[in-house]
Every structure is written in C-alpha cells, then in structure tokens.
C-alpha positions in Angstrom: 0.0 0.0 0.0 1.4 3.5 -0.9 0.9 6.7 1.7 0.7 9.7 1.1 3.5 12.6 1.3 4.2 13.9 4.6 3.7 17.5 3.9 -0.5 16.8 3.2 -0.3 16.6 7.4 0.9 20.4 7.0 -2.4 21.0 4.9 -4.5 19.2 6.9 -3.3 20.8 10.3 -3.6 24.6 8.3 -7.2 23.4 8.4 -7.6 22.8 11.3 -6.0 25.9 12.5 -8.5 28.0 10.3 -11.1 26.4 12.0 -10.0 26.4 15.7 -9.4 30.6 15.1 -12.6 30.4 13.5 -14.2 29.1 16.7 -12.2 31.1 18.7 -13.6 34.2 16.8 -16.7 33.0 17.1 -16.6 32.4 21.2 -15.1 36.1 21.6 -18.6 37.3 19.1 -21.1 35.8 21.6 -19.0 37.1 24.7 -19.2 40.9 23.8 -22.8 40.0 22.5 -24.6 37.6 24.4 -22.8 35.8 27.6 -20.0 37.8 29.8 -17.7 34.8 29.3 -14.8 34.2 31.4 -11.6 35.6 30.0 -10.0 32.7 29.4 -12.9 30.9 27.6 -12.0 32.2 23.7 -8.0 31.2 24.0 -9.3 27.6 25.9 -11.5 27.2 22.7 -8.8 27.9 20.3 -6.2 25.5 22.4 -8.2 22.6 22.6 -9.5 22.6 19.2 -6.2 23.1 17.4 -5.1 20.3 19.5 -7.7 17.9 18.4 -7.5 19.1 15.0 -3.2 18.9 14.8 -3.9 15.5 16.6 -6.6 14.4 14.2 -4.3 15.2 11.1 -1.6 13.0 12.6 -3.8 10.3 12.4 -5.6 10.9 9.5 -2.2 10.5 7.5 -1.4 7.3 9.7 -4.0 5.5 8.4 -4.3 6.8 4.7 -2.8 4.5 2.2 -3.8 3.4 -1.7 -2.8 1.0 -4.4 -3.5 0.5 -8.0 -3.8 -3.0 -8.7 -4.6 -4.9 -11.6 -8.0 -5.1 -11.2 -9.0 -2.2 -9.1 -7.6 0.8 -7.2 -7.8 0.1 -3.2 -8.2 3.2 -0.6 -8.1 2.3 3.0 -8.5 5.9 4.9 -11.1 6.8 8.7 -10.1 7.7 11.7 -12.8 7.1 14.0 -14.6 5.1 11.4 -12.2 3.1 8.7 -13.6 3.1 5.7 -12.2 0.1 2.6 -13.1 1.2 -0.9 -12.2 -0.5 -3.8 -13.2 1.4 -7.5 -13.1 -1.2 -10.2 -11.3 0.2 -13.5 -14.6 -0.9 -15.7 -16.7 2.1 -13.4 -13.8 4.6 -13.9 -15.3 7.1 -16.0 -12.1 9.9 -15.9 -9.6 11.0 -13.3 -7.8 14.3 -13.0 -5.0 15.9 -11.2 -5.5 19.2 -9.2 -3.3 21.3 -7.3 -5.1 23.9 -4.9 -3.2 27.3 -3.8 -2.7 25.4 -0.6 -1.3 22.7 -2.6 0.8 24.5 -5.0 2.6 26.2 -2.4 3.3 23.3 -0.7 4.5 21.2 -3.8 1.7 18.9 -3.9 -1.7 17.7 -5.8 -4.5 15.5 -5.4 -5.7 12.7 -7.9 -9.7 12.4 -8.2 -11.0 9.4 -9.7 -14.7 10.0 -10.8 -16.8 6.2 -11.2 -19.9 5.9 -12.8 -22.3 5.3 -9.8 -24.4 7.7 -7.9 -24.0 11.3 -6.2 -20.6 11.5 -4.6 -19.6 8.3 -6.7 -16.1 9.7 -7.0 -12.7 9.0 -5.0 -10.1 12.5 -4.1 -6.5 11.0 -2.9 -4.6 14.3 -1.8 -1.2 14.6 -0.9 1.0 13.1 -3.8 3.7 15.1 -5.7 2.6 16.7 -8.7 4.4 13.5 -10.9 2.7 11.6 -8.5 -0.8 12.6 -9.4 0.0 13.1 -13.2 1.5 9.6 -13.1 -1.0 8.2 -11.2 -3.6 9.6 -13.6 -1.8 8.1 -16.5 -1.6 4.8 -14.7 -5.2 4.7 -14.3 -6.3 5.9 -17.5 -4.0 2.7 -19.2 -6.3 0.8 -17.0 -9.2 1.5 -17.2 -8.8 1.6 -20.9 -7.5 -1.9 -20.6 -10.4 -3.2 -18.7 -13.3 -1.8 -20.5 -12.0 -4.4 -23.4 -12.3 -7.1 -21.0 -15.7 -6.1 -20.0 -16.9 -4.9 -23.4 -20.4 -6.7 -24.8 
C-alpha cells in the first residue's frame, strides 16, 4: 500500500488551525454579544480545538494509504470510522490531477478518480507530488482503458 507525502499533514493541520481561530472568533462574538464569558474561555477554545485538529491530522495520515492493482484501485482511509473502498477500473469514468493554492505552495496535488455510480460516486486522494498525481492519472487511465475491453459486450 502506498501513503501519502508527509507535507499533506501540514495542509490538513492549516485546516484545522482555520477552524479552531474560526471558533475562537466565534466564542469572543457571543461574549461581547450575548454571555460575559470568562476571559480565558476564547483562547481555551482555540487551544483545545487546534489540539484535536493537529492530533486528528496525525492520524488521519497514519491511516491513509492506496494501491493500483490490476483489477482495481484500493483506498483504506477513517479515523474514527475506517472506511475500505475498492473502484473497479470498468466504473472509472475519468480522473484528474489538481493542485489547490494550498497545494501548490506546498509542492503537492490531489488525484480524483470520478466512477460511474451515484451522487458523490467519485474517490479525491490528496497529498502526492505533482508527478505523483499526473503519473498516477496516466496509470489509471491505461487501466481503465484496458479493462473496459475485457468487459466490453
């Protein structure tokens, strides 16, 4: 099973920083608005939810890993709840690479792997290198390609 670079736990603790000031923000709003809160109360929110966030980051890269096989790409990814996905190559529809302005600046990309299927039918594995992702992409393509002749009627 491949993992993921190590700098995606940089983007995925910037997240959670964004949120825990966001929180923060939010508890120092409904102080001067609604509740005298203790002082202490908007930089206790701010700790503890940047600690859980960092925390949950760490762990959320533990866990992450994928692999292209012959028949099928493999995710294994969940924290609290582990979630298995496999994607068949005859549902792959079309994958991309993307690089956010998080990502750029970083050095990285994402791969998304759209399948035909339902709403949300489609697979986002962050954190490669840019010739990751492309290569990856390629990779997949050849694949699927190859498996929709074995599937063809």
């Amino acid at each position: 099973m491949n993992r993921l670079h190590p700098r995606v736990r940089v983007v995925w603790a910037g997240q959670a920083a964004i949120v825990a000031v966001a929180l923060a923000g939010v508890t120092v709003a409904v102080d001067r608005l609604a509740v005298d809160l203790p002082v202490w109360v908007p930089p206790a929110v701010l700790v503890v939810v940047l600690g859980f966030g960092v925390g949950l980051a760490l762990a959320r890269y533990r866990v992450w890993r994928y692999e292209v096989r012959d028949d099928a790409l493999y995710l294994e990814r969940g924290v609290f709840t582990r979630v298995r996905t496999v994607v068949p190559f005859v549902r792959l529809q079309h994958v991309d690479s993307s690089r956010g302005p998080v990502e750029r600046l970083l050095g990285l990309a994402s791969a998304v792997v759209y399948t035909a299927g339902s709403r949300g039918a489609d697979v986002r594995i962050p954190g490669l290198t840019p010739a990751g992702a492309d290569d990856l992409r390629e990779r997949l393509k050849r694949l699927a390609i190859r498996a929709e002749g074995d599937d063809a009627v």
